[in-house]
C-alpha positions as CSV (number, residue, x, y, z in Angstrom):
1,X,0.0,0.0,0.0
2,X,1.6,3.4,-1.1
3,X,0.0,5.5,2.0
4,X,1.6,2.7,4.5
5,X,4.9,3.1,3.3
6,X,4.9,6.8,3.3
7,X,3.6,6.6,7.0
8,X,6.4,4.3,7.2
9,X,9.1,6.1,6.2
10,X,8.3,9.0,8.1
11,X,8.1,7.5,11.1
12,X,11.6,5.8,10.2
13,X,13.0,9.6,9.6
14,X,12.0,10.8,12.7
15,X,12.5,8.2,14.9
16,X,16.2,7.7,13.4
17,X,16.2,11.6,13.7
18,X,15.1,11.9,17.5
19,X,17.6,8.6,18.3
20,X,20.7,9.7,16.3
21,X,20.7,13.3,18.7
22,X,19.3,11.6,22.2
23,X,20.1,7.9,21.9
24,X,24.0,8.3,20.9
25,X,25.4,5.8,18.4
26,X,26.6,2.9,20.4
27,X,25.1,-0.1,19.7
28,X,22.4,0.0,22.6
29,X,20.9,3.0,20.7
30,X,20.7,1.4,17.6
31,X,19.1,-1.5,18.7
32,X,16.6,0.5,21.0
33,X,15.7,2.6,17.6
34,X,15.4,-0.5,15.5
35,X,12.5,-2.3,18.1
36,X,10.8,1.1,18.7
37,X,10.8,1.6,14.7
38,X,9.8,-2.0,14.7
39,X,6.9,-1.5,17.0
40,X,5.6,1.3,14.6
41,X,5.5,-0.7,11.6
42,X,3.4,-3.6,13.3
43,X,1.0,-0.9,14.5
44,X,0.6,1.3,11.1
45,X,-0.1,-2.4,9.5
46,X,-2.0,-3.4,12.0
47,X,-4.2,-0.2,11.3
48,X,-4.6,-0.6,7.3
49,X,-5.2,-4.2,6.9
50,X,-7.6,-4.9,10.3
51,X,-6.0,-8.4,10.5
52,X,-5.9,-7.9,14.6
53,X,-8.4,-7.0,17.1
54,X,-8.2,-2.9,18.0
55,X,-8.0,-3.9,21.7
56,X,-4.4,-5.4,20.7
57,X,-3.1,-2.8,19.1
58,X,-3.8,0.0,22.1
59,X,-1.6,-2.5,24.2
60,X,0.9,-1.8,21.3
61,X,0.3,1.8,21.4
62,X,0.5,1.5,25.1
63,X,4.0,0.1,25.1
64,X,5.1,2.6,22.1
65,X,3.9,5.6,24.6
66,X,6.3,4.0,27.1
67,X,8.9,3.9,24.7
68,X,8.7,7.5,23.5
69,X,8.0,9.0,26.6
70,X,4.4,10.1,25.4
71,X,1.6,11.0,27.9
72,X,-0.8,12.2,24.9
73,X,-0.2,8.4,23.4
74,X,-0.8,6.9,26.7
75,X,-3.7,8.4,27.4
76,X,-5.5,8.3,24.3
77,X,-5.0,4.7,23.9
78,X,-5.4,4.2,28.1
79,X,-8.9,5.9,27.8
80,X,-9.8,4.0,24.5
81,X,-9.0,0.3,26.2
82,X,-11.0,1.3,29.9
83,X,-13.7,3.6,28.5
84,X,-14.1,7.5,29.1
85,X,-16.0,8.6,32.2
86,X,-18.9,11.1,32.3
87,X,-16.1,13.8,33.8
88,X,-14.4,13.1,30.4
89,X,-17.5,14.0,28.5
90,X,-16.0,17.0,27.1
91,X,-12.9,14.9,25.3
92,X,-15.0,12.5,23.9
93,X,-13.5,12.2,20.0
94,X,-15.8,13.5,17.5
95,X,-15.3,9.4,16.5
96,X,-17.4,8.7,19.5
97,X,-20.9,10.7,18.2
98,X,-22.5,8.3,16.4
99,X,-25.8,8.3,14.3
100,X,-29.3,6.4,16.1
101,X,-32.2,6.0,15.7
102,X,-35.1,6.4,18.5
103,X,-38.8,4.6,19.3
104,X,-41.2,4.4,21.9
105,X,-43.7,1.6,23.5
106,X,-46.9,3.7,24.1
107,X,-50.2,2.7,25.0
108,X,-53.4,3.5,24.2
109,X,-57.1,2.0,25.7
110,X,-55.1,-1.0,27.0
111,X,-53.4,-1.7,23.9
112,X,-49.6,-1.8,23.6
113,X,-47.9,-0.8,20.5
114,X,-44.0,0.4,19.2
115,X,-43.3,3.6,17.0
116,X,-40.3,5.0,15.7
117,X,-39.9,8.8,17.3
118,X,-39.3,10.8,14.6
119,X,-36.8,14.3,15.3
120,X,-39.2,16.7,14.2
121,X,-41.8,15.4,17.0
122,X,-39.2,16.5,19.6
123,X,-38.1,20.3,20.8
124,X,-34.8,21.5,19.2
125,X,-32.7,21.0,22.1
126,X,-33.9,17.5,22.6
127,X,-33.4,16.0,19.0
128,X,-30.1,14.5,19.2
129,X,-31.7,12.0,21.7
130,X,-33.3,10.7,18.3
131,X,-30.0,11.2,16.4
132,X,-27.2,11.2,17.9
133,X,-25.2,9.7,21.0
134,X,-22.0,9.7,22.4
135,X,-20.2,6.2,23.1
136,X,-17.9,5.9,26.3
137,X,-17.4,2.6,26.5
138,X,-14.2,0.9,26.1
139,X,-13.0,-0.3,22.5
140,X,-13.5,-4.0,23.7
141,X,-17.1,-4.0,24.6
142,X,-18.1,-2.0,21.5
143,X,-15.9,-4.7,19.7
144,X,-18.3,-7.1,21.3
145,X,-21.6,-5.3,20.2
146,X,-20.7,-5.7,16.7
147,X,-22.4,-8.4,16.1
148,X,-26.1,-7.2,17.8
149,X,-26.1,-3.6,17.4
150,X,-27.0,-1.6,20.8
151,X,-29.8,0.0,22.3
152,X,-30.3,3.0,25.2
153,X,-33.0,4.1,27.4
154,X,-34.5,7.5,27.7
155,X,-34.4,8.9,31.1
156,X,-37.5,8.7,33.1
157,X,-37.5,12.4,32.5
158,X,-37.3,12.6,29.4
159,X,-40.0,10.0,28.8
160,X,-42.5,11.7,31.2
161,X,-41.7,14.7,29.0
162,X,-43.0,13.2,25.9
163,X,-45.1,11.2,27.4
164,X,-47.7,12.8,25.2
165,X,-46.0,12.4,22.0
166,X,-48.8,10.4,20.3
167,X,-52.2,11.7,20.5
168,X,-54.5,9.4,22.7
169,X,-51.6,7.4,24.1
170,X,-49.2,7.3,26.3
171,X,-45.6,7.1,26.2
172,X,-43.8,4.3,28.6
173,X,-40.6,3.9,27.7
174,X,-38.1,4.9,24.9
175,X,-34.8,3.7,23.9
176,X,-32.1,4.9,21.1
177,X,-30.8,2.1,18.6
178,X,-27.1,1.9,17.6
179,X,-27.1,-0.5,14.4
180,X,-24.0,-2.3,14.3
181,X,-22.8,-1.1,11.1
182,X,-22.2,2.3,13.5
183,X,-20.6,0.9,16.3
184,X,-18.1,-1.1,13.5
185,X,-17.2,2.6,11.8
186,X,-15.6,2.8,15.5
187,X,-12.3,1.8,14.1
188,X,-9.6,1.1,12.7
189,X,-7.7,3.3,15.2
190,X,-9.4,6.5,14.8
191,X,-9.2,7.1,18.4
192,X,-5.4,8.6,17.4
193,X,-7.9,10.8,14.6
194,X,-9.5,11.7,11.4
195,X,-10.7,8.8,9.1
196,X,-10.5,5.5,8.0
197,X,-6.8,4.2,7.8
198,X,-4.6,7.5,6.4
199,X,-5.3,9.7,9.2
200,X,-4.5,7.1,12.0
201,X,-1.3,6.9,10.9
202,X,-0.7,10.4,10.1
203,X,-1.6,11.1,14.0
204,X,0.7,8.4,15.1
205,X,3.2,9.8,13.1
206,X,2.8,13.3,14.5
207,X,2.8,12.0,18.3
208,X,5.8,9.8,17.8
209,X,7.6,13.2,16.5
210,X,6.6,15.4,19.1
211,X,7.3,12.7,21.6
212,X,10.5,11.3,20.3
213,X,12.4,14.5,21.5
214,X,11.7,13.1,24.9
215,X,13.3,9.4,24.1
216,X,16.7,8.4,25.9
217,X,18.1,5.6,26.1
């Protein structure tokens, strides 16, 4: 793949770069530069051809941050494997909002029936429940749901709100549907940016430069 060996031999630049001012020449060095340049080739593959699992390659990234002295790395990939909190709401990627779909079960003279809650029926400030959500769960349990898709609950406040959505019925519960064709777009590594495969390895590329100035053997 042309884009994987550009991202390649960037990475080799710099790393050789940062190792031939802080690592010294002596064969330690070399060898040090050799496995951390090593270490960046098996992730940036990893990355473009999906052959291994994403949880695998944050322990990577995880040992490359250790290498290069990088908290950014670390934390990005330490966040990704655990899952963010609600106090990291406001660092949630841009990755992490991803498209749904909303109903309701409502009920009306004893009868019980399901209907999809349109955005429109719902105030401005409230639409995103019916479009949008943010994931902060770790990589590996999202991994998991790939294969059933996902579903969240309204809040019981949000329900009583709208409990009058539907003209002669009543609202009792609501949920919002992931499918799992958006919880798969949750990868290859775009927790480290951007899109698809390019821009993974473009960030990774970036950290390991701004981070190798730290690296000593």
């Amino acid at each position: 793949m042309p884009n994987e060996h550009r991202f390649k031999n960037r990475a080799d630049r710099r790393v050789r770069h940062t190792g031939s001012v802080h690592a010294g020449h002596g064969d330690a060095g070399r060898t040090r530069m050799e496995e951390v340049l090593s270490l960046i080739d098996q992730i940036i593959t990893a990355c473009t051809t999906n052959d291994k699992p994403l949880t695998e390659i944050l322990r990577q990234c995880l040992v490359l941050a250790s290498e290069l002295k990088s908290p950014t790395l670390h934390t990005l990939a330490e966040k990704e494997l655990s899952g963010y909190s609600a106090s990291d709401a406001k660092e949630i990627p841009n990755y992490r909002f991803i498209s749904v779909s909303a109903a309701g079960d409502f009920e009306s003279d004893g009868q019980h029936f399901a209907r999809a809650i349109p955005p429109a029926s719902l105030e401005q400030t409230d639409r995103w429940f019916a479009t949008k959500i943010k994931l902060f769960d770790s990589i590996g349990y999202l991994e998991a749901l790939q294969t059933e898709g996902k579903s969240c609950p309204w809040s019981d406040e949000l329900v009583h709100k709208y409990e009058s959505l539907i003209d002669g019925a009543v609202l009792l519960r609501a949920q919002q549907f992931i499918t799992k064709s958006e919880i798969v777009a949750v990868k290859p590594l775009k927790f480290l940016a951007m899109k698809r495969h390019a821009a993974p390895a473009r960030r990774l590329m970036s950290i390991t430069g701004q981070a190798g100035s730290q690296w000593k053997s």
